[in-house]
C-alpha positions in Angstrom: 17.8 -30.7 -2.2 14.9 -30.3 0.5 16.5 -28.9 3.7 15.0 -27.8 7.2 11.3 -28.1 7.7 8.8 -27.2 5.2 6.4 -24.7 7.0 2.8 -24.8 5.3 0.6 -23.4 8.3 0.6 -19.8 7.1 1.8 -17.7 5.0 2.6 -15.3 8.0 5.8 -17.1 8.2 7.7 -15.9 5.8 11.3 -14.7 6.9 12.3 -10.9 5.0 14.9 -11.5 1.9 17.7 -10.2 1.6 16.5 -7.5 -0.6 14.1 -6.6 2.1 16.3 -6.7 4.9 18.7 -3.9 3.3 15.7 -1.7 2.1 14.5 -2.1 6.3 18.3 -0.9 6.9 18.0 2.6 4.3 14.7 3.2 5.5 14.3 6.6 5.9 12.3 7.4 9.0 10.4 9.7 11.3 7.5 10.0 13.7 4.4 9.0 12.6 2.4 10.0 15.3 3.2 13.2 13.9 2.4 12.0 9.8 6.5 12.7 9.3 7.5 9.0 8.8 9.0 9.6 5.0 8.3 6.1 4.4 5.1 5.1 5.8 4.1 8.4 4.0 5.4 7.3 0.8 4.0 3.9 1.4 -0.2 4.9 2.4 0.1 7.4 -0.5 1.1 4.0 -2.9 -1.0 1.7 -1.4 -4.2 3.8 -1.5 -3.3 5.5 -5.2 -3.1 1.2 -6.1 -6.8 0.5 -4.6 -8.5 3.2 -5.9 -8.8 5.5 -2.7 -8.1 8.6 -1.4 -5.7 7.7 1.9 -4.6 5.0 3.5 -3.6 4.3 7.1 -0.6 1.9 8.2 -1.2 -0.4 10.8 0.8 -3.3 12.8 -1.8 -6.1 12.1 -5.1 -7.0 9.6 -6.9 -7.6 12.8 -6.4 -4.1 13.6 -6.9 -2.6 10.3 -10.4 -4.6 10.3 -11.5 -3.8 14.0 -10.4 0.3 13.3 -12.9 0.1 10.1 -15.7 -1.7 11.7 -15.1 1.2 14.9 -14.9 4.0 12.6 -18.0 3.2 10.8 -20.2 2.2 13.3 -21.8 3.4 16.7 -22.1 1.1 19.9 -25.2 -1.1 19.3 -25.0 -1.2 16.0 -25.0 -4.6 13.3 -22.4 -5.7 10.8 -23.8 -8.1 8.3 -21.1 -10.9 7.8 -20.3 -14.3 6.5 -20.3 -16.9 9.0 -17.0 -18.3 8.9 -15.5 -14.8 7.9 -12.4 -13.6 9.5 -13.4 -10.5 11.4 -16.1 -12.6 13.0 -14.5 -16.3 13.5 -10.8 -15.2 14.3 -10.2 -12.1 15.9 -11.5 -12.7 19.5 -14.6 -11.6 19.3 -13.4 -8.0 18.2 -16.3 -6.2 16.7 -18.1 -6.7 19.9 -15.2 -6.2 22.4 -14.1 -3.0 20.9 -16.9 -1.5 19.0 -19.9 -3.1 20.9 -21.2 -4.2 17.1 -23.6 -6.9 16.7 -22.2 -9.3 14.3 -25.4 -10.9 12.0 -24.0 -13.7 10.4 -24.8 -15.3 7.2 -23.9 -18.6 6.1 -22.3 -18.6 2.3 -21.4 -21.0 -0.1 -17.6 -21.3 0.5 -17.6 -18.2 2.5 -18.8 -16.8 -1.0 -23.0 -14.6 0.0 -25.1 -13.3 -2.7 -27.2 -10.4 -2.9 -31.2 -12.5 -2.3 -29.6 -14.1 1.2 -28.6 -10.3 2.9 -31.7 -8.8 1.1 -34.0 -9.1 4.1 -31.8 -8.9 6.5 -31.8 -5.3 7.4 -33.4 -4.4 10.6 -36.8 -2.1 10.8 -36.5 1.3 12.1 -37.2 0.5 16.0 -36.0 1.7 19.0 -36.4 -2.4 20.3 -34.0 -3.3 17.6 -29.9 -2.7 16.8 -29.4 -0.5 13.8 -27.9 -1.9 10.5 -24.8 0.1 9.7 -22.6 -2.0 7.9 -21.6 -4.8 5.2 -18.4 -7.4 5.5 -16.9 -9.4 3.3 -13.5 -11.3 2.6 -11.8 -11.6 -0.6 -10.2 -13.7 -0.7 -11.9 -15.8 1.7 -9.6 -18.3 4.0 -12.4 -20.5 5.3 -13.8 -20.5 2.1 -11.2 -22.3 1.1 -8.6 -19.1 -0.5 -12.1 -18.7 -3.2 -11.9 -15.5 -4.7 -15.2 -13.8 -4.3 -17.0 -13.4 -7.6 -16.9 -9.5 -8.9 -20.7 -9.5 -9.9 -21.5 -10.9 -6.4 -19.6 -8.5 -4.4 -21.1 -5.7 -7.2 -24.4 -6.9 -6.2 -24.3 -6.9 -2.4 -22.0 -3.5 -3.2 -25.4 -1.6 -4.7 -27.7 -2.8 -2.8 -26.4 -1.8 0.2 -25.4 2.0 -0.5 -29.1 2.0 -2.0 -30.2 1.3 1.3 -27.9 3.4 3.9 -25.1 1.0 4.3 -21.5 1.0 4.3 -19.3 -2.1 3.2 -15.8 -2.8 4.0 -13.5 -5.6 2.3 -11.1 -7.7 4.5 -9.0 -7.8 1.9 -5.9 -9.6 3.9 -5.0 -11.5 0.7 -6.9 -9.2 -2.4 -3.1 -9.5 -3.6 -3.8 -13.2 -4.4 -7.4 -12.2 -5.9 -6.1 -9.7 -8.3 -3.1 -11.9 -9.5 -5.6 -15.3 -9.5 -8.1 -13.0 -11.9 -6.1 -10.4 -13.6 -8.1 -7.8 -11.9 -6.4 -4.7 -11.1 -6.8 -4.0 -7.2 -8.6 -0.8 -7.8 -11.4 -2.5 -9.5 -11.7 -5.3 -7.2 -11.6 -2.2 -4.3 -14.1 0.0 -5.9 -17.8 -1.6 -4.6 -16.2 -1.1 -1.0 -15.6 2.3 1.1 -12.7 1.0 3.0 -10.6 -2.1 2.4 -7.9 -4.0 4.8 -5.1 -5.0 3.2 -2.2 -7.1 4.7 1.6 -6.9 4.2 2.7 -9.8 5.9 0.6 -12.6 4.5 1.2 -13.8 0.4 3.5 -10.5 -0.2 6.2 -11.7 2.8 6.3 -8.6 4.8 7.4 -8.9 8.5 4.8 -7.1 9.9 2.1 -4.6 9.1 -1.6 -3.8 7.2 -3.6 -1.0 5.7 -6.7 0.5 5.6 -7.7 2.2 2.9 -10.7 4.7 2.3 -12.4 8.6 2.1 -9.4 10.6 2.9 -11.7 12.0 6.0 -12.8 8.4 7.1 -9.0 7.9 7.2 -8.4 10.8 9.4 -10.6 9.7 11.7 -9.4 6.0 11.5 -5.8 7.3 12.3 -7.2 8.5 16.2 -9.4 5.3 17.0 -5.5 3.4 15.3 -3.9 5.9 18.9 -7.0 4.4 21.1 -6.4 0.9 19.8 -2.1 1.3 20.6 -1.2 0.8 17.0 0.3 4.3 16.6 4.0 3.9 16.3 6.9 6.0 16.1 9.9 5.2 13.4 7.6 2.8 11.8 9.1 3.6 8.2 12.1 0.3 9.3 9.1 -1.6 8.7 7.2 -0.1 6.1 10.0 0.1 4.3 9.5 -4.0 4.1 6.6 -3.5 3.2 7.0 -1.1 0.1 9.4 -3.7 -1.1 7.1 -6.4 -1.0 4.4 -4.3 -3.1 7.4 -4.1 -5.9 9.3 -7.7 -5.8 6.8 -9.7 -4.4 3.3 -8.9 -6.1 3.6 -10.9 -9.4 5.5 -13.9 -7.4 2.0 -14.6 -5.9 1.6 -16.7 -9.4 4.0 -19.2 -8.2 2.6 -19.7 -4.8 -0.8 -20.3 -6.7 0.8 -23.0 -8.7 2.6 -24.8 -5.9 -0.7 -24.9 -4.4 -2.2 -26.9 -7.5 0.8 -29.6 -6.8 -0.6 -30.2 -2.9 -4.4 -30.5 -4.2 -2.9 -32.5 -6.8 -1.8 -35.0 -4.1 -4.7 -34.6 -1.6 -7.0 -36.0 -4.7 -4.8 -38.9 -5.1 -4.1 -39.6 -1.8 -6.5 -42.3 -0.1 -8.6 -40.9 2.8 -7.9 -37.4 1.6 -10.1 -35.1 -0.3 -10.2 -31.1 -1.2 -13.1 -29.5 1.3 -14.2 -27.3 -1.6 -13.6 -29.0 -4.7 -10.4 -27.0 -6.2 -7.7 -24.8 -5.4 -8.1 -20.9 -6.9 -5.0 -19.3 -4.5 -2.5 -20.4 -2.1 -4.5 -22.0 0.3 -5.5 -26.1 0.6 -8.2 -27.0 2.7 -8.4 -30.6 3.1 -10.6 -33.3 4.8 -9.5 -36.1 6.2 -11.7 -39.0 6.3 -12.1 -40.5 10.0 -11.9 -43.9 8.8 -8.7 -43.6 8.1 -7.2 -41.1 10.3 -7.6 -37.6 12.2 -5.8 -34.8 10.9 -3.9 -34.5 14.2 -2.2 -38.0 13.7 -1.7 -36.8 9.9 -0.2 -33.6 10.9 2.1 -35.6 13.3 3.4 -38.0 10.8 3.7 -34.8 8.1 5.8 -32.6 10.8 8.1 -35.7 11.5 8.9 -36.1 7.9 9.8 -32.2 7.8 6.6 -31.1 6.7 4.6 -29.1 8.8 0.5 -28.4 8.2 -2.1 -27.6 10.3 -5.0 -29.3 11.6 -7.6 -26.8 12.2 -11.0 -29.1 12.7 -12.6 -32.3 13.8 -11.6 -33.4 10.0 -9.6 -30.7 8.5 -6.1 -29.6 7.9 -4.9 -26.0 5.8 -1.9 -26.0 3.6 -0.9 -22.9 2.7 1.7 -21.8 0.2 3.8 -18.7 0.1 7.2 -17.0 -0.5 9.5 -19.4 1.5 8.2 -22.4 -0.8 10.0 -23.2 -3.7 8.5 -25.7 -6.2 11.2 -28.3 -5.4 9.8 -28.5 -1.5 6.2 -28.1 -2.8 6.7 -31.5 -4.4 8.5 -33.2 -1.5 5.3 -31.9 0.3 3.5 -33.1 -1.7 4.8 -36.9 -1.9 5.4 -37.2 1.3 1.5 -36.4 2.0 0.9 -39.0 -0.4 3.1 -41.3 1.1 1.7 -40.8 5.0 -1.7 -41.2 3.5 -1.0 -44.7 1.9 0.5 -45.8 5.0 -2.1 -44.7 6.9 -4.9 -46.4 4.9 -3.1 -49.5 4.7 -3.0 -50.0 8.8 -7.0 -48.6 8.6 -7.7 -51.3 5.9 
C-alpha cells in the first residue's frame, strides 16, 4: 500500500536508513581541519582508490566540489570550455565567474552529450586581447541531458585532445554512480580521461550531505585550502562521512533499481496523451518530459500530480523532471506512474 507523498523532484531527498543512521551514531571522529577526522580519512582514501586517483577531498556540496576544481585549476581571466546546459554553468549561480573570475565558453551538445570536431577550434590564440584557455568540463551523467550517460569514446576523444593541447579536464561527475552501474563500467575507467572528478554522496547513493573531489595528490592539497577560503572546511565531519561510506557499500548496486523504476514513468509518459520523453528514452534515473501546450502546462500537471500524492517538478515553459531514487519502491513507482496516466487522460479530454 502507497502511503505519504511520493517525492520525484530529486534524488537529494532521500531520508538516511536505518543502517545509516547507526553507522552516523559509531562514527568515529576528529578534526579535519587538522586531516585527523578517522572517518573522512578512511572515506577520501576509498573514494579516490575507487576512481582511479591519488587523493580525494571531502566536501559539503557538488557545487562546491565543482567550483574548488574549476578555482584550483585556473587563474582569474581565464576560459572553461563547457556544455551549454551543463551543471557548473546553468545551476550553480554563476559560480565559475563569481568565485574564480573564469570565462565560461559554452557549447551546445546533443543531449548535453559534445564531441571532439565541435571544441576543436575553440581554443583561443595566444594574445594578450584575448582570455586564456585553461580548462575542459563535462557531466557524466548529464541531468539536462536528460540522465544520458556520456559516451566513453566521446569523453576519450575530447580527453586527448585537450592534454595534447595544454588543457586540463574535469568531470562533474554528481551521478558517475549511475553511469558506472547503467554501463558496467568500473568508476576508475570512466575517471581516467579526467584530472579531477566531483563526485556526489547525497544524490542516487542517499547520503545526507556531502561530495568529493578527486585528483593528483598535490592538486588535492592545494584544493583542501581554496575548500578553507570557500567555508567548507569542517570539524567532526566523520558523523557525516560516515553516511557517506555507508552509502558507497549498501547503496552502489541498488542504483539498478532506481534505473528500472525509471523505465516504468517513461513507460507511462509514452502512453500518456499530451506527454512525450524530451530525449527519446530513459538510460538512468532521471525523466525529462514535455508536455504538450495543447493540452496543458506542466505547472497545472504538476498540480494535479502533487494533489494525488505525487510530487514532480516543472522546470520549463514545457517541461517537468521525474527523478527516481532510494526512497522509491517499485510499488509507488507504479502508482506514479498511473496516476500520471490518469491526470493526462483527464486533461486531454477537457483540451479535446
Amino acid at each position: 500500500m502507497v502511503v505519504g507523498p511520493i517525492d520525484l523532484r530529486s534524488d537529494t531527498v532521500t531520508r538516511p536508513t536505518p543502517g545509516m543512521r547507526e553507522a552516523m551514531a559509531r562514527a568515529e571522529v576528529g578534526d579535519d581541519v587538522y586531516s585527523e577526522d578517522p572517518t573522512i580519512n578512511r572515506l577520501q582514501e576509498i573514494v579516490a582508490a575507487r576512481l582511479g586517483k591519488e587523493a580525494a577531498l571531502y566536501v559539503p556540496s557538488g557545487t562546491m566540489s565543482n567550483q574548488i576544481g574549476i578555482k584550483a585549476h585556473t587563474q582569474p581571466g581565464d576560459e572553461m570550455l563547457c556544455e551549454t546546459t551543463c551543471h557548473v554553468y546553468t545551476w550553480e549561480a554563476g559560480a565559475p565567474a563569481v568565485l574564480s573570475g573564469v570565462t565560461c565558453r559554452t557549447i551546445d551538445g546533443d543531449s548535453g552529450v559534445l564531441h571532439v570536431d565541435q571544441v576543436r577550434d575553440k581554443i583561443r590564440p595566444q594574445n594578450d586581447h584575448y582570455v586564456r584557455t585553461r580548462l575542459v568540463s563535462l557531466e557524466n551523467t548529464h541531468n539536462r541531458g536528460g540522465g544520458r550517460v556520456y559516451p566513453q569514446d566521446a569523453i576519450q576523444s575530447i580527453s586527448d585532445w585537450a592534454h595534447e593541447n595544454g588543457l586540463m579536464m574535469h568531470l562533474d561527475g554528481a551521478r558517475l554512480w549511475n553511469a558506472a552501474v547503467a554501463t558496467g563500467h568500473s568508476l576508475a575507467t570512466l575517471a581516467a580521461p579526467f584530472d579531477t572528478v566531483s563526485v556526489c554522496f547525497s544524490k542516487g547513493l542517499g547520503a545526507p550531505i556531502g561530495s568529493a573531489l578527486v585528483g593528483p595528490r598535490e592538486f588535492i592539497a592545494r584544493a583542501k585550502r581554496i575548500r578553507k577560503l570557500f567555508g567548507g572546511a569542517m570539524r567532526q565531519g566523520g558523523i557525516v562521512a560516515a553516511a557517506a561510506l555507508y552509502a558507497l557499500e549498501h547503496h552502489f548496486d541498488r542504483l539498478a533499481e532506481d534505473h528500472r523504476h525509471a523505465q516504468i514513468l517513461a513507460d507511462a509518459v509514452e502512453s500518456s496523451p499530451g506527454l512525450s520523453l524530451e530525449f527519446g528514452s530513459v538510460e538512468t534515473n532521471l525523466v525529462w518530459i514535455v508536455v504538450d501546450p495543447q493540452v496543458a502546462t506542466p505547472k497545472a500537471v504538476v498540480d494535479a500530480l502533487r494533489a494525488r500524492g505525487v510530487w514532480m517538478s516543472a522546470l520549463g515553459s514545457r517541461q517537468i523532471r521525474a527523478c527516481t531514487h532510494l526512497d522509491v519502491s517499485m510499488e509507488e513507482a507504479m502508482y506514479a506512474a498511473e496516476q500520471l496516466r490518469a491526470v493526462m487522460q483527464e486533461m486531454a479530454a477537457i483540451a479535446a
